[in-house]
N, C-alpha and C positions, 0 to 999 in steps of 0.2 A: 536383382529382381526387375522384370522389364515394365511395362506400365499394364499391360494389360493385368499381371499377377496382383500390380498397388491395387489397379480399380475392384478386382472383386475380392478382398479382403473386406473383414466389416472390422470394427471397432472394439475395443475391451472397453465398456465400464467399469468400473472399481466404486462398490459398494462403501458406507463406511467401514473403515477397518481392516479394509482389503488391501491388499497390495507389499509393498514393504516402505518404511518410511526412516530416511536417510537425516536426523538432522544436522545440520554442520553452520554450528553458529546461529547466527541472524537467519541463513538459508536453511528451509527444510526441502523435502524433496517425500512424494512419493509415486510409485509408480510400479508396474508390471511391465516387464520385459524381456524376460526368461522364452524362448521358442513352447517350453512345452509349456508356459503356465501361460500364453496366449493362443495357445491352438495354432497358430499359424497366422494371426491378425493382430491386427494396428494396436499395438498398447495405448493407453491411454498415461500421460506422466502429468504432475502436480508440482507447480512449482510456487513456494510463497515466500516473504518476509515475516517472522516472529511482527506481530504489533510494537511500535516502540510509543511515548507521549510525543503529542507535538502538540506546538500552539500555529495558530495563524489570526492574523491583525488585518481585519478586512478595511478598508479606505471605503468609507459608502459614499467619497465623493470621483472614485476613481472613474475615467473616461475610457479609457483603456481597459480594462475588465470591471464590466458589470458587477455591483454587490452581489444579485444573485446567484451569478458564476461564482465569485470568491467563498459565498456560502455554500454551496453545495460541494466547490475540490475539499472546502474543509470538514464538510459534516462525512463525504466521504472517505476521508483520510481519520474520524474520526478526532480529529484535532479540537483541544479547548479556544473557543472561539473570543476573541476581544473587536470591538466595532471604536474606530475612532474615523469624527470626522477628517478630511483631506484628502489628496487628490493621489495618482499612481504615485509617485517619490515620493510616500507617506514618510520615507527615514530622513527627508529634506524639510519636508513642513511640520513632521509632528514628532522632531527627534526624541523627547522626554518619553511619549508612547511608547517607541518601538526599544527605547532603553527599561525601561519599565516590564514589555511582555517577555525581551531579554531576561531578565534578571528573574521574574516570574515562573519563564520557564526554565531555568536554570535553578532556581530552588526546586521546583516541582520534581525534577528529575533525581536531583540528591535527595530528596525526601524518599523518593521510590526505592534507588539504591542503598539506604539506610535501613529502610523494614524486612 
């Protein structure tokens, strides 16, 4: 296809439900990409990770990344949040902590695979 055919091509949305959806593992996939189930335009494809649990141990003394930064990658990632004082090498100054969210999130996770 040369450029000028890319440029006036328009786009497929995929409503919910649409499309076909591949999952394979952790990865799922979905997407339209058949010639004739796009008319002749841009599919649209969907790529995710299944959710898995995480924990993240924010440092609200760190210098290097802002607590508010720390909170947000984790409420973004959806992750169970733990707040200990100390600095970026939280696993240097607050070793007991980050053994503890270890071990925390390590039950949490066998507890899931369990039900």
């Amino acid at each position: 296809m040369n450029e000028s055919d890319a440029l006036s091509r328009k786009a497929v949305f995929l409503g919910p439900g649409e499309g076909r959806s591949y999952p394979m593992g952790r990865i799922a996939a979905v997407f339209k990409a058949d010639e004739s189930e796009s008319e002749s335009r841009y599919s649209i494809s969907e790529w995710w990770l299944e959710p898995k649990p995480s924990w993240y141990l924010v440092a609200i003394e760190d210098k290097m990344i802002p607590p508010p930064a720390q909170r947000f990658m984790a409420e973004r990632a959806g992750s169970t949040v733990v707040e200990v004082a100390g600095s970026h090498a939280i696993y240097v100054s607050q070793p007991d902590a980050v053994a503890k969210l270890i071990k925390t999130a390590a039950e949490g996770v066998t507890e899931k695979a369990g039900s």
